[in-house]
Backbone and ligand atoms as CSV (ligand in chain L), in Angstrom:
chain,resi,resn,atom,element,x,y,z
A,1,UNK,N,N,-30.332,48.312,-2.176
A,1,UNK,CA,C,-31.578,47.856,-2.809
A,1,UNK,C,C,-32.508,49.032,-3.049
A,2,UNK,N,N,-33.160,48.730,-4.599
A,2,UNK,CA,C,-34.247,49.975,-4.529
A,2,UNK,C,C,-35.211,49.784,-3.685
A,3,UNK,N,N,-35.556,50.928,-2.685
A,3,UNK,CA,C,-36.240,50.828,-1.552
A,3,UNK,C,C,-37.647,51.259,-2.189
A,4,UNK,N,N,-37.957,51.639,-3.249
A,4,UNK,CA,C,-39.677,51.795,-3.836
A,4,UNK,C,C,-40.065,51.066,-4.257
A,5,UNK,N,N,-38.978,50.428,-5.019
A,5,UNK,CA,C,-39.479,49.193,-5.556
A,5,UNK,C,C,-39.753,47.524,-4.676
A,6,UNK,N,N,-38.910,47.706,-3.292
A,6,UNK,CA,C,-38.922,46.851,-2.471
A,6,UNK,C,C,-40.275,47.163,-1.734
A,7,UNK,N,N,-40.938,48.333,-1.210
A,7,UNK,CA,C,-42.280,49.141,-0.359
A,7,UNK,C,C,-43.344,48.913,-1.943
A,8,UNK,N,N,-42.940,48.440,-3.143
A,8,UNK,CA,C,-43.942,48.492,-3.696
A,8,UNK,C,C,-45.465,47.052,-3.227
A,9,UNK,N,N,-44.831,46.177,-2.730
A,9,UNK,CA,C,-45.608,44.985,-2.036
A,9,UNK,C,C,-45.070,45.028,-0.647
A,10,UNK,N,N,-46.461,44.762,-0.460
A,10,UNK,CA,C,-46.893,44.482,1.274
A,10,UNK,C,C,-46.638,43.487,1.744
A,11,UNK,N,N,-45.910,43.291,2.694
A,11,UNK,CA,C,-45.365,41.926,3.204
A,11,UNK,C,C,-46.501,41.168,3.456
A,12,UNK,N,N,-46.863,39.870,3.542
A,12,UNK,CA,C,-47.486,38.971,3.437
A,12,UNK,C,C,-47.311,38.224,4.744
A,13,UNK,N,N,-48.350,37.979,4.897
A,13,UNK,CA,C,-48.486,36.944,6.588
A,13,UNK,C,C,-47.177,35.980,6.761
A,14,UNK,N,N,-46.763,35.146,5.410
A,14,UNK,CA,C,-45.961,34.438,5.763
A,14,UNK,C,C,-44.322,34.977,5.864
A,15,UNK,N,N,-44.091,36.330,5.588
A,15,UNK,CA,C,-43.369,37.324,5.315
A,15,UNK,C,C,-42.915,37.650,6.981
A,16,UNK,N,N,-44.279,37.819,7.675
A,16,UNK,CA,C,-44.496,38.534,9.262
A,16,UNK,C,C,-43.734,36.794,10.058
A,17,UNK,N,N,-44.005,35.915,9.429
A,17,UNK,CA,C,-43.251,34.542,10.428
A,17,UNK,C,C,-42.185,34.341,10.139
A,18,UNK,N,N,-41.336,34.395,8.919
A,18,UNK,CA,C,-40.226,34.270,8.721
A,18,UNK,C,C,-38.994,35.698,9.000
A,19,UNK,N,N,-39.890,36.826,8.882
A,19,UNK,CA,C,-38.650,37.654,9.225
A,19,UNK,C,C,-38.705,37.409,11.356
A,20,UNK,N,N,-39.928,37.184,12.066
A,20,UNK,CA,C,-40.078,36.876,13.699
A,20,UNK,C,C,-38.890,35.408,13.888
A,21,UNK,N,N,-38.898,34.441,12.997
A,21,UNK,CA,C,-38.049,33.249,13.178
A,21,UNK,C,C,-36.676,33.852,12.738
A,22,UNK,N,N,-36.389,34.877,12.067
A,22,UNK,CA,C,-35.098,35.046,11.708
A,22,UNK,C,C,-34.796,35.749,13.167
A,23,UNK,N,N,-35.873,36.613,13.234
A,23,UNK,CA,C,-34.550,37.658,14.645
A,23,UNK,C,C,-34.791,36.701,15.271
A,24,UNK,N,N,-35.212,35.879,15.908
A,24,UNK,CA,C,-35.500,35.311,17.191
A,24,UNK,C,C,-34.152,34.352,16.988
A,25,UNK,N,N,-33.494,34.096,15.616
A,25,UNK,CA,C,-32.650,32.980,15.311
A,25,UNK,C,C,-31.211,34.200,15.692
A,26,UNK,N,N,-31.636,35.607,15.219
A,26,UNK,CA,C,-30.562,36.606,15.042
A,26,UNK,C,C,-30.240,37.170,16.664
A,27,UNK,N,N,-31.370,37.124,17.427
A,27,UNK,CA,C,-31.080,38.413,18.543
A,27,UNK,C,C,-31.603,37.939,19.516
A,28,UNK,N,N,-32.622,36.440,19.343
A,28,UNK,CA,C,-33.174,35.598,20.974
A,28,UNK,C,C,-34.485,36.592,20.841
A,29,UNK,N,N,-34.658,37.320,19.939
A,29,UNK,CA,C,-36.227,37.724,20.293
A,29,UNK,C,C,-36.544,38.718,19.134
A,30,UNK,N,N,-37.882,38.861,19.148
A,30,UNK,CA,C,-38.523,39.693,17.584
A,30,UNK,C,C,-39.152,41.227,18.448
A,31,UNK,N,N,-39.702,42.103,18.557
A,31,UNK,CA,C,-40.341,42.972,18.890
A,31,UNK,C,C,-40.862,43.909,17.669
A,32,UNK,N,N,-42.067,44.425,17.855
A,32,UNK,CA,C,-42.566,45.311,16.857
A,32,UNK,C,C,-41.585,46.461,15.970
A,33,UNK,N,N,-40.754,46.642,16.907
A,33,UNK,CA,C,-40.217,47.705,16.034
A,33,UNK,C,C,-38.922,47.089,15.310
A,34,UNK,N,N,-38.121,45.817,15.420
A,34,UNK,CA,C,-37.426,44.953,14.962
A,34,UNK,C,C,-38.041,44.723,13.738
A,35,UNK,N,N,-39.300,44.596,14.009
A,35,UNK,CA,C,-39.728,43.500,12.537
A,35,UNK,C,C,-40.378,44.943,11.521
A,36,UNK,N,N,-40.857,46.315,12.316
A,36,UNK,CA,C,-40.828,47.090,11.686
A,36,UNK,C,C,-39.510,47.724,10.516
A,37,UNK,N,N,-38.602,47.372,11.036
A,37,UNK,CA,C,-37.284,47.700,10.794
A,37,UNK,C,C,-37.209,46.950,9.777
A,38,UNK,N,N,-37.232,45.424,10.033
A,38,UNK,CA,C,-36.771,44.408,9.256
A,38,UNK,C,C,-37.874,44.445,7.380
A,39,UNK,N,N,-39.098,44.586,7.880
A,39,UNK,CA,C,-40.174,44.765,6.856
A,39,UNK,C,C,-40.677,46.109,6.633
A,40,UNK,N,N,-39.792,46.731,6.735
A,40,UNK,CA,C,-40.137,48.131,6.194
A,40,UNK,C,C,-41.356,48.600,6.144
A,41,UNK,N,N,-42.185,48.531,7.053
A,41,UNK,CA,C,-43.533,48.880,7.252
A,41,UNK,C,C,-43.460,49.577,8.826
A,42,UNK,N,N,-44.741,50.485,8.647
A,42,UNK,CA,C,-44.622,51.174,9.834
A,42,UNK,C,C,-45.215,50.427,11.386
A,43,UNK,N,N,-45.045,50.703,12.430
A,43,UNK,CA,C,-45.222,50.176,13.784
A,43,UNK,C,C,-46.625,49.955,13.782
A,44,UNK,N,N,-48.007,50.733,13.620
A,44,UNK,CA,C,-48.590,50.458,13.935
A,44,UNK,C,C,-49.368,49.078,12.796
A,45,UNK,N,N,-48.876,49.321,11.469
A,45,UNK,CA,C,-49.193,48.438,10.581
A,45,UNK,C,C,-49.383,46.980,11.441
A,46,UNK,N,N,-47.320,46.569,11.805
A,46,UNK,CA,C,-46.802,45.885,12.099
A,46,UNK,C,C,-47.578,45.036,13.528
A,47,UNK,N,N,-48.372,46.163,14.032
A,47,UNK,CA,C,-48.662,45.695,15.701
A,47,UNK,C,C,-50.157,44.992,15.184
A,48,UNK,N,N,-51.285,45.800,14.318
A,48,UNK,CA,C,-52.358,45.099,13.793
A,48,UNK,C,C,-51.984,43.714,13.335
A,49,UNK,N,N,-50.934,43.686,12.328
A,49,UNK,CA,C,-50.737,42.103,11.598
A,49,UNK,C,C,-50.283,41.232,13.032
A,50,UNK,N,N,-49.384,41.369,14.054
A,50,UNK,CA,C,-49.103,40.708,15.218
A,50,UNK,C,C,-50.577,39.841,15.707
A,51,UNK,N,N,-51.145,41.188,16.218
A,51,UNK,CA,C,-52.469,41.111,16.480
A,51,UNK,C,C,-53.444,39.785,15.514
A,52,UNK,N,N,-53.290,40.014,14.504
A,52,UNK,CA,C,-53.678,39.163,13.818
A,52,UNK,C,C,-53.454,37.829,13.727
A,53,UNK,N,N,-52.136,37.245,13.933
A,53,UNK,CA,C,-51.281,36.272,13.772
A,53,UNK,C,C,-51.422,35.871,15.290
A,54,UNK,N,N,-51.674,36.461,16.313
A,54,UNK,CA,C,-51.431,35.912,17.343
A,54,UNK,C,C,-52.814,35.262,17.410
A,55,UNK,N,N,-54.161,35.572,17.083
A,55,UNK,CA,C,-54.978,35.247,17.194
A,55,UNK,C,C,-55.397,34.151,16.378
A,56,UNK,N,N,-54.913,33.996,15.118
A,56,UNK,CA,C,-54.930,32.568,14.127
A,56,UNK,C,C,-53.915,31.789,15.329
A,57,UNK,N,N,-53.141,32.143,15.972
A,57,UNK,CA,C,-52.838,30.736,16.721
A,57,UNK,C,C,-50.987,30.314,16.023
A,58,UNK,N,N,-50.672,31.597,15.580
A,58,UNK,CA,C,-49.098,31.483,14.853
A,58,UNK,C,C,-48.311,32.090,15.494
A,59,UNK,N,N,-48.771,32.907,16.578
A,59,UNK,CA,C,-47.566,33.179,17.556
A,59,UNK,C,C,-48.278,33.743,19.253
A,60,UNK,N,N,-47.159,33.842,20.120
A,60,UNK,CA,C,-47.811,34.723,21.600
A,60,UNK,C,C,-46.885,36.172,21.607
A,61,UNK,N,N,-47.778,36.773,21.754
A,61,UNK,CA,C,-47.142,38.458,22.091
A,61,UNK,C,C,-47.653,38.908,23.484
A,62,UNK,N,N,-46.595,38.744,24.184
A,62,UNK,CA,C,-46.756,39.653,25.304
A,62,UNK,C,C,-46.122,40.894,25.262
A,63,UNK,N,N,-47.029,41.906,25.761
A,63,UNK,CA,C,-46.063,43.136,25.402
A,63,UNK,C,C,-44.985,43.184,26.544
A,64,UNK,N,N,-44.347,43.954,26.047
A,64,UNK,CA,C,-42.951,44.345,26.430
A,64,UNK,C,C,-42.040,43.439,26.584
A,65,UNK,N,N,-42.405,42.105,26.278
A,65,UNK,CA,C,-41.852,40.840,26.311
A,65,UNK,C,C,-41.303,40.437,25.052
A,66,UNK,N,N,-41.790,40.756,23.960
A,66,UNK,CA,C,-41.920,40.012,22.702
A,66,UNK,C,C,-42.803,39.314,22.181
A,67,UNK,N,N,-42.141,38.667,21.273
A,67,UNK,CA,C,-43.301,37.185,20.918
A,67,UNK,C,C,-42.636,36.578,20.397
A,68,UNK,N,N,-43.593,34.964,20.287
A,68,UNK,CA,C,-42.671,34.115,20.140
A,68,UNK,C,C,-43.608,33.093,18.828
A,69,UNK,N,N,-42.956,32.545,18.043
A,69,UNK,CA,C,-44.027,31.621,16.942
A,69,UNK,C,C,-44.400,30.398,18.036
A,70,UNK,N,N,-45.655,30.239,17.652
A,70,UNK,CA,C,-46.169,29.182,18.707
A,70,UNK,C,C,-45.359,27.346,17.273
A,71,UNK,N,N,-45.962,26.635,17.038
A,71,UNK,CA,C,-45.885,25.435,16.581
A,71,UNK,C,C,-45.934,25.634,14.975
A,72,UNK,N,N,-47.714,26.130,14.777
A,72,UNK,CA,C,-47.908,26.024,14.037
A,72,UNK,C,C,-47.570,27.301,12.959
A,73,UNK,N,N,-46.986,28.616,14.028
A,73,UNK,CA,C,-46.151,29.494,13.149
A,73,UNK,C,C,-44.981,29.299,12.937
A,74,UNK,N,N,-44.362,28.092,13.755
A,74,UNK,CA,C,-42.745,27.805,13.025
A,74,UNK,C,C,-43.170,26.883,12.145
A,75,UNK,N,N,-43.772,25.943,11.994
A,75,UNK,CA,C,-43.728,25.474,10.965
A,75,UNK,C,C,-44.033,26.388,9.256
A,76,UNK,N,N,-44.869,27.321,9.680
A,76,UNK,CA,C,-44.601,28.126,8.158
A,76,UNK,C,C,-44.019,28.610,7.994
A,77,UNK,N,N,-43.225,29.573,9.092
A,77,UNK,CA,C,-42.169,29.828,9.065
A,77,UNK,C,C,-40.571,28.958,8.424
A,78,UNK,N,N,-40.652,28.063,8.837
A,78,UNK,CA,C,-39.451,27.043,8.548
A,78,UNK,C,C,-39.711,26.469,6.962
A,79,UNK,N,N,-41.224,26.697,6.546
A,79,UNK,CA,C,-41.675,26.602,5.308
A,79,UNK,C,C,-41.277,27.439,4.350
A,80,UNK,N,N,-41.106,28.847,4.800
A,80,UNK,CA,C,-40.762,29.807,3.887
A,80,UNK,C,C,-39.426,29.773,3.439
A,81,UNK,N,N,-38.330,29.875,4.728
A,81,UNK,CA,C,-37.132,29.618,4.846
A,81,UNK,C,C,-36.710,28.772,3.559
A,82,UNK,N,N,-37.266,27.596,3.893
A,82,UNK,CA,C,-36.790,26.994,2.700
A,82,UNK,C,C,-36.900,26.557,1.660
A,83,UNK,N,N,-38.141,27.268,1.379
A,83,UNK,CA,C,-38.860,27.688,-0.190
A,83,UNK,C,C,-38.165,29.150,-0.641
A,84,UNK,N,N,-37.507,29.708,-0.004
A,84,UNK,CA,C,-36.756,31.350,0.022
A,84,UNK,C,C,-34.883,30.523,-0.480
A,85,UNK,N,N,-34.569,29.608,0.594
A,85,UNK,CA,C,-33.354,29.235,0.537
A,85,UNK,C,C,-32.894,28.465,-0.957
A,86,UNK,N,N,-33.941,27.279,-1.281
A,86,UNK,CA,C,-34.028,26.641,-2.592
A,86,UNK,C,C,-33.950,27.445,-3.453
A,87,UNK,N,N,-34.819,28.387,-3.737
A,87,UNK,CA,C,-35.216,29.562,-5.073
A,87,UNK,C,C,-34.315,29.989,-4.977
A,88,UNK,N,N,-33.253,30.653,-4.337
A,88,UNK,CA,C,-32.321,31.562,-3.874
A,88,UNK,C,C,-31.409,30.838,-4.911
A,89,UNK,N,N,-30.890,29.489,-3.775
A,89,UNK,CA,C,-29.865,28.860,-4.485
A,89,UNK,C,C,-29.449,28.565,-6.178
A,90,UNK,N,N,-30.950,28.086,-6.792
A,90,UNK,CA,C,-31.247,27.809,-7.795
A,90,UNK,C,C,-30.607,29.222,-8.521
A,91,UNK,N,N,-31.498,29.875,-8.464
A,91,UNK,CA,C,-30.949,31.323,-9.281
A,91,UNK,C,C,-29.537,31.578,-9.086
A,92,UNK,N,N,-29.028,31.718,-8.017
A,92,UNK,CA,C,-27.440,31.684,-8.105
A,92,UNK,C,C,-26.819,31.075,-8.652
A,93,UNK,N,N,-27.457,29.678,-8.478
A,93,UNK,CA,C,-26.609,28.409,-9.374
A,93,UNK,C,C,-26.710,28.833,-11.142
A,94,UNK,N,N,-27.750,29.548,-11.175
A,94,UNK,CA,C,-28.006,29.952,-13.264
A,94,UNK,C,C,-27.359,31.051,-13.679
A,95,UNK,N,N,-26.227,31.572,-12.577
A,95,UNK,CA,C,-25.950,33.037,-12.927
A,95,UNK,C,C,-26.071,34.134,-12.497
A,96,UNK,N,N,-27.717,34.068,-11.892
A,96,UNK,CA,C,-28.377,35.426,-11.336
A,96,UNK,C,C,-27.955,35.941,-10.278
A,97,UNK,N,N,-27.251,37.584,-10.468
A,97,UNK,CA,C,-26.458,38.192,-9.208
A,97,UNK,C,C,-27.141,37.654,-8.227
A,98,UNK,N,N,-26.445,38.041,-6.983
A,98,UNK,CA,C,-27.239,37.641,-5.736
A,98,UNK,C,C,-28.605,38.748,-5.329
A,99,UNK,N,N,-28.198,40.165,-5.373
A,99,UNK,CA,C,-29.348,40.890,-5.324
A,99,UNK,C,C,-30.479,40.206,-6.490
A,100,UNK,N,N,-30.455,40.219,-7.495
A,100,UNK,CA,C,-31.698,39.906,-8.296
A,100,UNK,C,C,-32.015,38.762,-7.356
A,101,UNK,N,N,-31.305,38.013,-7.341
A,101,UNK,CA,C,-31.813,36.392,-6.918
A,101,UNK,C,C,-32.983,36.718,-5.355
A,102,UNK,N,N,-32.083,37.032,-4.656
A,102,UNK,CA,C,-32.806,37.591,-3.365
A,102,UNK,C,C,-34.687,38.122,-3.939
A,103,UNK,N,N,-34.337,39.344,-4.399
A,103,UNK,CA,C,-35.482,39.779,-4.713
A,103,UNK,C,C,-36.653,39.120,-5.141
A,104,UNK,N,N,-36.247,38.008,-6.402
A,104,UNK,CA,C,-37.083,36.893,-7.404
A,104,UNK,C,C,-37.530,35.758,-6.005
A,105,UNK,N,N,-36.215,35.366,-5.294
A,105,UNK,CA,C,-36.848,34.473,-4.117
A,105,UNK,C,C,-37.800,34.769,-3.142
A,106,UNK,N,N,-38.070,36.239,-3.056
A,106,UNK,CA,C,-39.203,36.794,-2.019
A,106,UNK,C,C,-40.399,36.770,-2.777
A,107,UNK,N,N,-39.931,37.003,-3.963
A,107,UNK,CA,C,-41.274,37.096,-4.511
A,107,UNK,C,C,-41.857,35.469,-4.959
A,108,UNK,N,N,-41.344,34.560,-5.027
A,108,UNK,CA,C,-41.726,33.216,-6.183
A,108,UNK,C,C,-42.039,32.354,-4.845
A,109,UNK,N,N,-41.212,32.196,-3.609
A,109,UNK,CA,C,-41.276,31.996,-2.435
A,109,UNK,C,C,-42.568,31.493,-1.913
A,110,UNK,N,N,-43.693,32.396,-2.299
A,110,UNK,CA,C,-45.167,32.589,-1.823
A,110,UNK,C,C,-46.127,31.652,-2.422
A,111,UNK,N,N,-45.514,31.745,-3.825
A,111,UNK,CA,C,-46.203,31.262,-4.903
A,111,UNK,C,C,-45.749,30.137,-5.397
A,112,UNK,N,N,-44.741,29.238,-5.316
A,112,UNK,CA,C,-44.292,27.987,-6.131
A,112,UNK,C,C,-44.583,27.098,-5.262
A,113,UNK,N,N,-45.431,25.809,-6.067
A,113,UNK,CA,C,-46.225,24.567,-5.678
A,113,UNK,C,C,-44.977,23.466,-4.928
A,114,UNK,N,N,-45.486,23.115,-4.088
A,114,UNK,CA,C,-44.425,21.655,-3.402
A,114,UNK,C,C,-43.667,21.133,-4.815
A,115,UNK,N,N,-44.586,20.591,-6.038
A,115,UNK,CA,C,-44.100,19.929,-6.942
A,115,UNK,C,C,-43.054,20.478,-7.208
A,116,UNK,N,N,-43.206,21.784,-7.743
A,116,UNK,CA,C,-42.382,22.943,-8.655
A,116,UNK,C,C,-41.244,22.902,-7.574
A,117,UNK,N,N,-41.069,23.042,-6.312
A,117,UNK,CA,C,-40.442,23.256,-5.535
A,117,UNK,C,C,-39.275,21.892,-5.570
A,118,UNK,N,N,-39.850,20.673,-5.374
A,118,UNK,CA,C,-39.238,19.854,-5.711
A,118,UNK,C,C,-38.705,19.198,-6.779
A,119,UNK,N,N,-38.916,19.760,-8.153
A,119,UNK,CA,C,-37.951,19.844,-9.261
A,119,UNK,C,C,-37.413,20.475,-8.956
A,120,UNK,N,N,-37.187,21.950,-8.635
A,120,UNK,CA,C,-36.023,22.809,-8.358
A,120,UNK,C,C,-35.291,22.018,-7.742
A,121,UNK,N,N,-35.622,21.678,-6.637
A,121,UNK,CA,C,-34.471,20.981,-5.526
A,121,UNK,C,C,-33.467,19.895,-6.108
A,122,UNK,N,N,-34.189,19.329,-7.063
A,122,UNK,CA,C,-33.460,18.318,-7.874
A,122,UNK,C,C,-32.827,18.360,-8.483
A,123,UNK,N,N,-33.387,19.336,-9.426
A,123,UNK,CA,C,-31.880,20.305,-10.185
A,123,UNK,C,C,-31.080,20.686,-9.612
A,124,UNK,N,N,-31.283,21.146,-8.722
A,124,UNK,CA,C,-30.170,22.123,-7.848
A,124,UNK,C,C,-29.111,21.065,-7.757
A,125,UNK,N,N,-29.807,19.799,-6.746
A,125,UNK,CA,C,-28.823,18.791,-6.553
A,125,UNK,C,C,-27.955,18.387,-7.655
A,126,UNK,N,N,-28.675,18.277,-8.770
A,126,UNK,CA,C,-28.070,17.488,-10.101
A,126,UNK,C,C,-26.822,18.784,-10.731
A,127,UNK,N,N,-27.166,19.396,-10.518
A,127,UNK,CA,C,-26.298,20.868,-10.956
A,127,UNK,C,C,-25.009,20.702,-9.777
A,128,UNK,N,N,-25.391,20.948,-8.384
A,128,UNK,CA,C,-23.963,20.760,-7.742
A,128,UNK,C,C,-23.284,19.362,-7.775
A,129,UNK,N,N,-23.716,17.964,-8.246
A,129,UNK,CA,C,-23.166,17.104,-8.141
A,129,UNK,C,C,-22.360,17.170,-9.811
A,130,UNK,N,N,-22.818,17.542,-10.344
A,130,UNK,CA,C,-22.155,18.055,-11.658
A,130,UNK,C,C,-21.956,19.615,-12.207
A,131,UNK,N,N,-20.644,20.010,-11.627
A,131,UNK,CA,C,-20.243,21.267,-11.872
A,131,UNK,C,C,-19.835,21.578,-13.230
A,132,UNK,N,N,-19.719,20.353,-14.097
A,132,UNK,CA,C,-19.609,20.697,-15.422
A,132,UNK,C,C,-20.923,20.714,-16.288
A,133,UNK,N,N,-21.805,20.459,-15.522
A,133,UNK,CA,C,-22.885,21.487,-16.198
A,133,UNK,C,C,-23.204,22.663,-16.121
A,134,UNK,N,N,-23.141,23.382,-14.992
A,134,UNK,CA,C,-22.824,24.837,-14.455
A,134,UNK,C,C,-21.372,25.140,-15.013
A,135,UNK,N,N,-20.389,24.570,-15.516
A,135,UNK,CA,C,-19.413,25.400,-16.260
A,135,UNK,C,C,-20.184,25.850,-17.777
A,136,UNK,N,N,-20.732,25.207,-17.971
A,136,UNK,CA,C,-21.146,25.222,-19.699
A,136,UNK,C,C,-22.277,26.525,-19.402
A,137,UNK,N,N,-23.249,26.011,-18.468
A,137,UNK,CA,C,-24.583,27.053,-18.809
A,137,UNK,C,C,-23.966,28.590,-18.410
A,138,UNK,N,N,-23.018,28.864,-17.246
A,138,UNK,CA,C,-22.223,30.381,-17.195
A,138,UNK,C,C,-20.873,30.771,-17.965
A,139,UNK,N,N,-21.282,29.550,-18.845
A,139,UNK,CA,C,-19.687,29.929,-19.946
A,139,UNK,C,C,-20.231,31.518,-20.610
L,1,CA,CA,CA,-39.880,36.486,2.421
C-alpha cells in the first residue's frame, strides 16, 4: 500500500476503537505501541488520543496493562466494523480490486448514513442471492 497516501489522513476517533477491538479480537489485548503500529501514527500522538477516549468514557487504560473498550466504545467500535465490512463487500461484489476496495471502505466508512448503509446491504444481499447479476455487471 502507498504509505503517503495512506499518512495522508489522520485516523479518526472511530479509527482509534476499531483498530483497539481488532487487536484485542487479534492478540487478547491493544497497547500504545500496537495501535501505533497498526495506525501508523506516532506513540505519543497515539497515547494523547487514548487519553482522550478514555475520558469520553470509550475505553480503560491502565498502564502497563493495556486497555480495554468499555460498552459504549464497543459499540462504535462494532459500528465501524460493519459499516467497513458492508462497503468492503459491496465494492468487491462491483469488481473493485480488494486493495482499492479496502482503501474506499476506510474512507466512506465514517461518512455513509444508516439509510445509505442499508441500501447497500440490500444490494449486496440481492447481488449474492443472484449471481447472474454479478455475472453480467463483471462480464
Ligand atoms: Ca477504519
Amino acid at each position: 500500500m502507498d504509505r503517503a497516501a495512506k499518512m495522508e489522513e489522520t485516523p479518526r476517533l472511530e479509527d482509534y476503537l476499531e483498530a483497539i477491538y481488532q487487536l484485542v479480537q487479534e492478540k487478547g489485548y491493544a497497547s500504545i505501541i500496537e495501535l501505533s503500529d497498526r495506525l501508523e501514527v506516532k506513540p505519543p500522538t497515539v497515547s494523547a488520543m487514548v487519553s482522550r477516549l478514555a475520558k469520553g468514557g470509550y475505553l480503560e487504560h491502565e498502564p502497563y496493562r493495556g486497555m480495554r473498550l468499555t460498552k459504549k466504545g464497543e459499540s462504535v467500535a462494532l459500528s465501524v466494523v460493519a459499516r467497513h465490512s458492508t462497503i468492503f463487500e459491496f465494492l468487491s461484489l462491483i469488481g473493485v480490486d480488494r486493495e482499492t476496495a479496502y482503501q474506499d471502505a476506510e474512507g466512506i466508512e465514517h461518512h455513509v448514513q444508516p439509510k445509505t448503509l442499508r441500501s447497500i446491504s440490500a444490494l449486496v444481499k440481492h447481488m449474492k442471492e443472484n449471481p447472474d447479476v454479478l455475472k453480467k455487471l463483471n462480464e
